[in-house]
C-alpha positions as protocol buffer text, in pm:
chain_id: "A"
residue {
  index: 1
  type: UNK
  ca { x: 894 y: -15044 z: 8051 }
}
residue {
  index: 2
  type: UNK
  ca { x: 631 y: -15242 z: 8168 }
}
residue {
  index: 3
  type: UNK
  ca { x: 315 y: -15079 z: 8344 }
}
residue {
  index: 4
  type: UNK
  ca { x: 190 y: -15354 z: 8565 }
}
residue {
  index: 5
  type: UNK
  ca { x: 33 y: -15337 z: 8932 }
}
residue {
  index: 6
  type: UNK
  ca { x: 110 y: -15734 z: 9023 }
}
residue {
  index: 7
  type: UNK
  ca { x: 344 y: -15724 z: 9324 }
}
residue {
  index: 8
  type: UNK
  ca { x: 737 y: -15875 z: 9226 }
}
residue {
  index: 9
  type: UNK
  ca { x: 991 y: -15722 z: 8969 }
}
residue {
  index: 10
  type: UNK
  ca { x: 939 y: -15687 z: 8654 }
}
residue {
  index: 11
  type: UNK
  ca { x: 1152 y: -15980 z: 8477 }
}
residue {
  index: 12
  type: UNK
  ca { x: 1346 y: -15911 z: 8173 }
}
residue {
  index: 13
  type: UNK
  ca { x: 1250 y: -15987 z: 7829 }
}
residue {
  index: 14
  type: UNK
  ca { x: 1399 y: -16268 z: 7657 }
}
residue {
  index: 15
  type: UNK
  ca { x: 1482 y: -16244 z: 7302 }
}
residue {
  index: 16
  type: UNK
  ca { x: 1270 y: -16482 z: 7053 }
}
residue {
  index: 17
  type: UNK
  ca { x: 1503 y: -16589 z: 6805 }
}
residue {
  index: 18
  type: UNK
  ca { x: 1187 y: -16741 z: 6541 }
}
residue {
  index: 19
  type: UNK
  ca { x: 1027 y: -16453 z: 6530 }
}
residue {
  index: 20
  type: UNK
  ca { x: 1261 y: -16206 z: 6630 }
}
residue {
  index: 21
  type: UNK
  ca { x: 1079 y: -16056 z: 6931 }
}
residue {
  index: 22
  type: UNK
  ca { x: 1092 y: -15993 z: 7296 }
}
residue {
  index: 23
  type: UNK
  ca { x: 877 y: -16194 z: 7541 }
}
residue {
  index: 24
  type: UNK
  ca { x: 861 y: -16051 z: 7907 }
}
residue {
  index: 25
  type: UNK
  ca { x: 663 y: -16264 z: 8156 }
}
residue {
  index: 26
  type: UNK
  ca { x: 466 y: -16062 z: 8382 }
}
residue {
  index: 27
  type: UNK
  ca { x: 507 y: -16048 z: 8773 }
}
residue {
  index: 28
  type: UNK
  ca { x: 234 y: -16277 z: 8906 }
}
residue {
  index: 29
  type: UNK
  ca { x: 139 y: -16300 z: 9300 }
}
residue {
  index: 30
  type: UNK
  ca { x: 155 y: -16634 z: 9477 }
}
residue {
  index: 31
  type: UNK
  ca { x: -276 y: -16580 z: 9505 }
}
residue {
  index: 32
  type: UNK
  ca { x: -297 y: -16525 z: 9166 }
}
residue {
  index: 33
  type: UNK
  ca { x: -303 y: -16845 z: 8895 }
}
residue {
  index: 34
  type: UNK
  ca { x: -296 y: -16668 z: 8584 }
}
residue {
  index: 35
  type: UNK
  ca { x: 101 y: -16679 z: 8404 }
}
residue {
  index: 36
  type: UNK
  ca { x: 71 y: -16355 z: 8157 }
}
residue {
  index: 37
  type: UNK
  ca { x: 276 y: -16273 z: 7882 }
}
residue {
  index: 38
  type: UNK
  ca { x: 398 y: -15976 z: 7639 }
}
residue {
  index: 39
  type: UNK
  ca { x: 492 y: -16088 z: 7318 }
}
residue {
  index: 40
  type: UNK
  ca { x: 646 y: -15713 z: 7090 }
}
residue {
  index: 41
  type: UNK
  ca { x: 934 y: -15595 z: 6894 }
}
residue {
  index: 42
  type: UNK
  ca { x: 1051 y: -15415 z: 7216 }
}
residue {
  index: 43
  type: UNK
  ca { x: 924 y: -15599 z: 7532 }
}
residue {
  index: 44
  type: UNK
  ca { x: 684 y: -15342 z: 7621 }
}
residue {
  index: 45
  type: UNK
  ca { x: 294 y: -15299 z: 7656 }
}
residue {
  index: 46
  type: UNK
  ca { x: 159 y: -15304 z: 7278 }
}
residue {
  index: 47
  type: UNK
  ca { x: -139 y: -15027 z: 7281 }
}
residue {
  index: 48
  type: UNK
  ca { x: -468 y: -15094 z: 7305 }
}
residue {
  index: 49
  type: UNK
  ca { x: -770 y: -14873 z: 7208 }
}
residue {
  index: 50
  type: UNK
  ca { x: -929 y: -14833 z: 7581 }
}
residue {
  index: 51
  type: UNK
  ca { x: -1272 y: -14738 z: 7456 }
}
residue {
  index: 52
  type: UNK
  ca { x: -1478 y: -14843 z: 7151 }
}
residue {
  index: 53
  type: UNK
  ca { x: -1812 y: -14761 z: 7048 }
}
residue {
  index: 54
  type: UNK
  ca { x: -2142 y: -14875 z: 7163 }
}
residue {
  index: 55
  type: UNK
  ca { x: -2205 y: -14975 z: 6777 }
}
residue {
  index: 56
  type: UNK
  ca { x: -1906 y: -15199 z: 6745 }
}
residue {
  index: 57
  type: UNK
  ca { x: -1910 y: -15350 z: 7088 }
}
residue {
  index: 58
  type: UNK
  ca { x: -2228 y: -15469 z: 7020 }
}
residue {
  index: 59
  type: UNK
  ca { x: -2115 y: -15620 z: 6707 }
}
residue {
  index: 60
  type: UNK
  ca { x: -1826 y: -15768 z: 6902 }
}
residue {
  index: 61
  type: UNK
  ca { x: -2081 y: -15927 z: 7136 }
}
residue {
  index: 62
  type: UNK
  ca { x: -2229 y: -16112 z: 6832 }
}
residue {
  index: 63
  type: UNK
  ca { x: -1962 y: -16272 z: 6745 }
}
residue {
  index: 64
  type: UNK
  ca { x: -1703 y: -16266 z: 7009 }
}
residue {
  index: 65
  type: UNK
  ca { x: -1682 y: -16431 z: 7393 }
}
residue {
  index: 66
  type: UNK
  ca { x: -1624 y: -16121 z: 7580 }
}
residue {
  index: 67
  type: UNK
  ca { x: -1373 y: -16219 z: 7843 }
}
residue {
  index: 68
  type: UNK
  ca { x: -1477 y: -16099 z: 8223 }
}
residue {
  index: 69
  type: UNK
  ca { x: -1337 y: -16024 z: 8570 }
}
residue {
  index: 70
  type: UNK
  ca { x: -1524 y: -16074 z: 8842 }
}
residue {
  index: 71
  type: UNK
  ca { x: -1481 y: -16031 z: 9235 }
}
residue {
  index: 72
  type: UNK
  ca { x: -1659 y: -16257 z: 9506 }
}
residue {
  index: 73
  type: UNK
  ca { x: -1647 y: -16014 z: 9767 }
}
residue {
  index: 74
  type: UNK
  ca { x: -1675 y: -16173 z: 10124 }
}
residue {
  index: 75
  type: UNK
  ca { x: -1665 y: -16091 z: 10529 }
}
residue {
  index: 76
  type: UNK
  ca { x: -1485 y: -16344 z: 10759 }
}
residue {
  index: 77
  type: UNK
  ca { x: -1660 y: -16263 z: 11056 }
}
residue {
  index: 78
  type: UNK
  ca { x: -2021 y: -16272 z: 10974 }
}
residue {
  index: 79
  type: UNK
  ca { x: -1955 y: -16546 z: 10639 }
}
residue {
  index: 80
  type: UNK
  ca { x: -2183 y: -16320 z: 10441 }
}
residue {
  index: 81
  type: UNK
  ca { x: -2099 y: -16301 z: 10064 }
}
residue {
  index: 82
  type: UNK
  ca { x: -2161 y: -15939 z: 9878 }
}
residue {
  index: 83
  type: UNK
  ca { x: -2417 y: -15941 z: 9593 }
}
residue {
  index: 84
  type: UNK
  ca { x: -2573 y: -15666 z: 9323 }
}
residue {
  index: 85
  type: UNK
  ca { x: -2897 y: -15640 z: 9196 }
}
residue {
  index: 86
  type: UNK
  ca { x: -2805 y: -15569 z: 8852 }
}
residue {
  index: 87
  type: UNK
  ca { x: -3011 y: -15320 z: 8666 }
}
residue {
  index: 88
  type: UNK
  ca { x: -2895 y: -15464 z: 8290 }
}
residue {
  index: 89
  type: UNK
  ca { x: -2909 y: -15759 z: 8108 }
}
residue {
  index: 90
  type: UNK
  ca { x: -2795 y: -16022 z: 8036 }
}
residue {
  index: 91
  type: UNK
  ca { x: -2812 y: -16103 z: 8443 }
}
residue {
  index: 92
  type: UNK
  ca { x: -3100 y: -15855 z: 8570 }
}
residue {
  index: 93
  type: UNK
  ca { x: -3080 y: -15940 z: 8956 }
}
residue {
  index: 94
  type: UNK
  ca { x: -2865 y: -16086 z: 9222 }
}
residue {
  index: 95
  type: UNK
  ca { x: -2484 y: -16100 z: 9077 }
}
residue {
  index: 96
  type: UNK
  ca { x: -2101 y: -16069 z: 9166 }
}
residue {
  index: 97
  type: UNK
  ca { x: -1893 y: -15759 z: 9152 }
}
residue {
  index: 98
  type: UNK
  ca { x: -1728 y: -15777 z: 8810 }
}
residue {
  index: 99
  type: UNK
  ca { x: -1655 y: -15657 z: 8464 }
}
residue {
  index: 100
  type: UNK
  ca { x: -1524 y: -15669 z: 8101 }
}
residue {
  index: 101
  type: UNK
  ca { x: -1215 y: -15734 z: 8132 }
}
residue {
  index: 102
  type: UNK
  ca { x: -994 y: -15464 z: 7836 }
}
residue {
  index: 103
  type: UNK
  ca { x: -707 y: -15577 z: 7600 }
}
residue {
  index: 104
  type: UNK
  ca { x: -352 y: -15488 z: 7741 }
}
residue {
  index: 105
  type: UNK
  ca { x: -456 y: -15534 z: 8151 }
}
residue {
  index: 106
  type: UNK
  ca { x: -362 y: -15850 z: 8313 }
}
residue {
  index: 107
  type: UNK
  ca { x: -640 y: -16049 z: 8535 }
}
residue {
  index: 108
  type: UNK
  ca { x: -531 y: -15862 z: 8838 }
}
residue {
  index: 109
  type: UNK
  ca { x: -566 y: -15497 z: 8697 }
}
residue {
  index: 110
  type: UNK
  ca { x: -872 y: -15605 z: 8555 }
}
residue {
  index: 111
  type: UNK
  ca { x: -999 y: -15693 z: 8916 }
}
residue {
  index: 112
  type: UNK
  ca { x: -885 y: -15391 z: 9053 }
}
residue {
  index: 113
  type: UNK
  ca { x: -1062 y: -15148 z: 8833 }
}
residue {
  index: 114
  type: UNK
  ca { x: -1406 y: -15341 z: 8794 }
}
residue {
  index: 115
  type: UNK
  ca { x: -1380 y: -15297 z: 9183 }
}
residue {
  index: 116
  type: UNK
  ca { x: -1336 y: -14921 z: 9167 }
}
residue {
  index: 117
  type: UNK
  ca { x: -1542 y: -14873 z: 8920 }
}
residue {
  index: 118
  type: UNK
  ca { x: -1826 y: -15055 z: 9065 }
}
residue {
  index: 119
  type: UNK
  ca { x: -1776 y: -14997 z: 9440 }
}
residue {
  index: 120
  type: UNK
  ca { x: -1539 y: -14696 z: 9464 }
}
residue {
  index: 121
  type: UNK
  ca { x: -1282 y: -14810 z: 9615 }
}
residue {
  index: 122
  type: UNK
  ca { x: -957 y: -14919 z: 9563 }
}
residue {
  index: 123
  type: UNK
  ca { x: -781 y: -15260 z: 9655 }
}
residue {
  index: 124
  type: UNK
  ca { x: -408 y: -15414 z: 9670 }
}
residue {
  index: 125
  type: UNK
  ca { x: -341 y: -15635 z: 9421 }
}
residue {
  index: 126
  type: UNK
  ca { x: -185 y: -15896 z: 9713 }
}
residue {
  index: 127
  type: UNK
  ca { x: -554 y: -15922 z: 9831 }
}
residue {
  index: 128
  type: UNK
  ca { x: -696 y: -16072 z: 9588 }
}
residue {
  index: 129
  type: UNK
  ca { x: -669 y: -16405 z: 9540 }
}
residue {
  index: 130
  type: UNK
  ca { x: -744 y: -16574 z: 9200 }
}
residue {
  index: 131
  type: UNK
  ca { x: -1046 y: -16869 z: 9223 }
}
residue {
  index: 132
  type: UNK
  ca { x: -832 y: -17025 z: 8915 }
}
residue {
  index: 133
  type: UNK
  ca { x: -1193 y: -17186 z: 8768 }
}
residue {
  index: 134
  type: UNK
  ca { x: -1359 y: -17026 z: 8473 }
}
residue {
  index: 135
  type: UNK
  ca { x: -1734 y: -16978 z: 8431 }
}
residue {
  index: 136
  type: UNK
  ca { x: -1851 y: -16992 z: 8063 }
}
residue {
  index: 137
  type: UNK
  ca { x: -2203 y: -16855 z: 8055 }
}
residue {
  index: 138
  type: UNK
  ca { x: -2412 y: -16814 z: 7728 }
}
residue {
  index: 139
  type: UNK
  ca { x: -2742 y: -16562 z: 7748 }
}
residue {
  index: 140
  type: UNK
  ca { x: -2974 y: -16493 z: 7471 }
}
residue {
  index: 141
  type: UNK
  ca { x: -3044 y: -16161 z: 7575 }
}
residue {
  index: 142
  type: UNK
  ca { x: -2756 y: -15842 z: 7643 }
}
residue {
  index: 143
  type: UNK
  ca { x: -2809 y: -15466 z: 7676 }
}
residue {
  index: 144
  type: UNK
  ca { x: -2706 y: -15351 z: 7362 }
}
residue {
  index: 145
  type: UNK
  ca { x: -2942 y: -15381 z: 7057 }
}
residue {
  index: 146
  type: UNK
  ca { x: -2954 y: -15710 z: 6870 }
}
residue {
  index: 147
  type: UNK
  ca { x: -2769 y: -15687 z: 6530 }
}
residue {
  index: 148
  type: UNK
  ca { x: -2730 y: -15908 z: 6226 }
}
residue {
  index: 149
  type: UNK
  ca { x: -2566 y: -16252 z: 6097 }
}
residue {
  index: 150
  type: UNK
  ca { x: -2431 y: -16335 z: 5790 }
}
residue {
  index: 151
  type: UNK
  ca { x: -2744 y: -16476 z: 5691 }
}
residue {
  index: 152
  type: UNK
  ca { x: -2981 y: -16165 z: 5794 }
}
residue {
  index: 153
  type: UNK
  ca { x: -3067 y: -16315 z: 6157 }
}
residue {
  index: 154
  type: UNK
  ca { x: -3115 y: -16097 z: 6486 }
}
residue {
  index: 155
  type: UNK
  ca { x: -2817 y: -16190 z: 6721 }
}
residue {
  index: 156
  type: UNK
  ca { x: -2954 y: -16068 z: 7059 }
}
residue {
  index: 157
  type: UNK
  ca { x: -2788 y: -16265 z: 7283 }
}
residue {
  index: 158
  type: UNK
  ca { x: -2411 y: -16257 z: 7445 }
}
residue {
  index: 159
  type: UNK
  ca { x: -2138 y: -16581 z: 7526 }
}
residue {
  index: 160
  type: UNK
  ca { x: -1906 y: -16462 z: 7873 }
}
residue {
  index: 161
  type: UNK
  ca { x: -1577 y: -16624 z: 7977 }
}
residue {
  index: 162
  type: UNK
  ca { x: -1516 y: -16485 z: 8338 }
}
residue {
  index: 163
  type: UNK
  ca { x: -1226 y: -16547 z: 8595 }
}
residue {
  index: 164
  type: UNK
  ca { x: -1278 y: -16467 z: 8933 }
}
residue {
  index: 165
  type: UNK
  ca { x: -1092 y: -16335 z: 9236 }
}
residue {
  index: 166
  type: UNK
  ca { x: -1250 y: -16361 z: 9582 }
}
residue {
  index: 167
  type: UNK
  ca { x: -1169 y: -16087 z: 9845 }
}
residue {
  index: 168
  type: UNK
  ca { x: -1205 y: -16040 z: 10234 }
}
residue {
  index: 169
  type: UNK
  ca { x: -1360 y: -15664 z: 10310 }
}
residue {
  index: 170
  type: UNK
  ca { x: -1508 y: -15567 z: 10607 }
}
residue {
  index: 171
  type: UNK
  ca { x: -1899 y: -15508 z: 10636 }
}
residue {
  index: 172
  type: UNK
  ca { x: -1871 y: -15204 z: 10771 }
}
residue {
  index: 173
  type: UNK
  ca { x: -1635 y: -15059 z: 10498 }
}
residue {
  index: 174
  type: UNK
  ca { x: -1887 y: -15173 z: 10217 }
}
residue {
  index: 175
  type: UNK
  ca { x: -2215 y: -15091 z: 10408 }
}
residue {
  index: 176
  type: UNK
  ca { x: -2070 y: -14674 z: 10325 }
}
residue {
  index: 177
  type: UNK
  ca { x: -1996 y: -14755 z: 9945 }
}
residue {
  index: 178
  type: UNK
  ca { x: -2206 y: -14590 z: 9678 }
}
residue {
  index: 179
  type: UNK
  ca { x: -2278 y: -14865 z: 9373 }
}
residue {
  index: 180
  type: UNK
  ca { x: -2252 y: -14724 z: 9010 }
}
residue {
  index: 181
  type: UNK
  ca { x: -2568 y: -14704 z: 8801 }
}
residue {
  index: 182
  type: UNK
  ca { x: -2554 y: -15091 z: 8689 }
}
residue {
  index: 183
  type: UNK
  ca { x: -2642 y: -15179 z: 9054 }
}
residue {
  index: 184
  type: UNK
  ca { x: -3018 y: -15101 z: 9213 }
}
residue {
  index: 185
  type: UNK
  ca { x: -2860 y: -15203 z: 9553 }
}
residue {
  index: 186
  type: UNK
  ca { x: -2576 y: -15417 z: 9705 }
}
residue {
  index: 187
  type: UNK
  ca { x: -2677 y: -15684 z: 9971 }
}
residue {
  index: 188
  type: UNK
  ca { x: -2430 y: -15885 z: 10220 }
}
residue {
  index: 189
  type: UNK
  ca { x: -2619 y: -16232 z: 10221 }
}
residue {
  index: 190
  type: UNK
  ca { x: -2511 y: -16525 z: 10405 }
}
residue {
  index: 191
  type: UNK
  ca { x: -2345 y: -16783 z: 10225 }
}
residue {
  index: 192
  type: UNK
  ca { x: -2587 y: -17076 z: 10394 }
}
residue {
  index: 193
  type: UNK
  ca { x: -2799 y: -16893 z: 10206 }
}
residue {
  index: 194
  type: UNK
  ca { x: -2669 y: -16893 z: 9907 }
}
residue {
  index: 195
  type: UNK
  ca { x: -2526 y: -17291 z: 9896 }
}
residue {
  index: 196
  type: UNK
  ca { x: -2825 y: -17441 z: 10033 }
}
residue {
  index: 197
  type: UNK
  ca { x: -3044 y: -17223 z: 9832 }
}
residue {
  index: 198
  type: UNK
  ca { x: -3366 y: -17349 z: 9681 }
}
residue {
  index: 199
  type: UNK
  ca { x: -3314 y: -17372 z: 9320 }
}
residue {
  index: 200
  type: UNK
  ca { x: -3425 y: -17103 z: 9083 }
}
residue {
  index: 201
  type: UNK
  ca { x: -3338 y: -16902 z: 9366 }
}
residue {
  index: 202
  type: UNK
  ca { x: -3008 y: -16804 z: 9244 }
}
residue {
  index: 203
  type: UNK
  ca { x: -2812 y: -16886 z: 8908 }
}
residue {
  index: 204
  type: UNK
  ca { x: -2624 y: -17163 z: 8930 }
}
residue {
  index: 205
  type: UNK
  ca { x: -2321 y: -17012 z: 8792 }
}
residue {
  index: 206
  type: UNK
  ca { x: -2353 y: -16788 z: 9128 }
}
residue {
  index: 207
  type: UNK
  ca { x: -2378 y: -17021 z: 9343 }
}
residue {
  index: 208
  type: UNK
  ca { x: -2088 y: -17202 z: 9252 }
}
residue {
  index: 209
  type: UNK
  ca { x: -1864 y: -16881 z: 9177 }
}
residue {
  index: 210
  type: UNK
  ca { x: -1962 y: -16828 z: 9577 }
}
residue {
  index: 211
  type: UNK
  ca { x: -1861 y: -17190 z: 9673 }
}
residue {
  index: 212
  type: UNK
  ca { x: -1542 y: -17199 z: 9493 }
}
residue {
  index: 213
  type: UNK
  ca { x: -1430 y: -16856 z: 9562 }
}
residue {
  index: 214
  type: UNK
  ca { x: -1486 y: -16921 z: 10007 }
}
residue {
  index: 215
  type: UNK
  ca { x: -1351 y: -17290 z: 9977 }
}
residue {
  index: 216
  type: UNK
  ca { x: -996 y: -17149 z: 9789 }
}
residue {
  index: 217
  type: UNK
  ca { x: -995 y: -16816 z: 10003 }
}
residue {
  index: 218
  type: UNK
  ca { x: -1020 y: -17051 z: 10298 }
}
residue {
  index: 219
  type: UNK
  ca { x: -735 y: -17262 z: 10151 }
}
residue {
  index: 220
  type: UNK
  ca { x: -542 y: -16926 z: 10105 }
}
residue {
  index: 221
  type: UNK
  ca { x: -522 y: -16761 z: 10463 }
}
């Protein structure tokens, strides 16, 4: 009944006498923060529409934060920290792994499909471990065409909400990965480099999505 790739058994759902509906709490990991739930008249997955149209996700992005997964994607041995050169706005240059994250997947699944989508390869759930900080970002630019207020004004801009996982992959297993067409390159970069960076170098939001994800990963093992 329920579709979920978090390690643990699925719990039962418990009836909710006020409104007459199940509520099954999802299987979490000890690495992962996040407590999800599934609130229906049965106790399983509602469904979601998994793809909508360039024309309404852009009105979404007007008015909407778009909630995001992304992965800080380290190696142990050398400390380096993987980074994309983005192709697309709103972040053209030097980012995380990551993604929209789609209604009906928990954080986890979310993870491990922005991973294969945008590296090709696919990860256990049980390593990743969830940074449990949020980074709200606001851009005023996005990919997708501006569109229109309620008053008549251009909306061009986008407002992300992402949670972040941080995972340990070797160098060596990356360095043969083939990027999707969002990336113009991916880069292993030492984190000195990237905490003691000059700044304007990198975004801040970066920076500290790098220092919080080594400093819980390092709490973790």
């Amino acid at each position: 009944m329920i579709n979920n790739n978090q390690s643990g058994a699925a719990n039962p759902p418990i009836y909710l006498k006020e409104t007459h509906k199940y509520v099954t709490a999802l299987p979490r990991s000890s690495r992962t923060t996040t407590r999800s739930y599934i609130t229906s008249a049965t106790g399983s997955t509602p469904h979601y529409e998994s793809f909508i149209s360039d024309d309404a996700y852009a009105e979404a992005l007007s008015g909407l934060v778009m909630k995001c997964v992304d992965i800080i994607v380290i190696d142990p041995a050398t400390t380096s920290v993987l980074l994309g050169t983005r192709q697309q706005e709103p972040q053209p240059g030097l980012w995380v792994i990551g993604g929209r994250k789609r209604a009906g997947e928990t954080h986890i699944e979310a993870a491990q499909k922005n991973i294969k989508r945008e590296l090709g390869i696919q990860v256990n759930a049980d390593d990743l471990i969830e940074v449990g900080i949020e980074y709200d970002t606001m851009f005023d630019t996005r990919a997708l065409p501006p569109t229109k207020d309620h008053i008549g004004q251009l909306v061009a801009g986008c407002h992300t909400n992402s949670s972040t996982f941080v995972i340990a992959l070797d160098v060596s297993l990356v360095q043969s990965i083939r990027h999707n067409d969002e990336y113009a390159g991916l880069h292993w970069i030492s984190l000195k480099q990237i905490i003691e960076a000059t700044p304007g170098d990198f975004h801040p939001a970066l920076i500290d999505m790098v220092r919080d994800g080594v400093a819980r990963y390092s709490m973790a093992i």
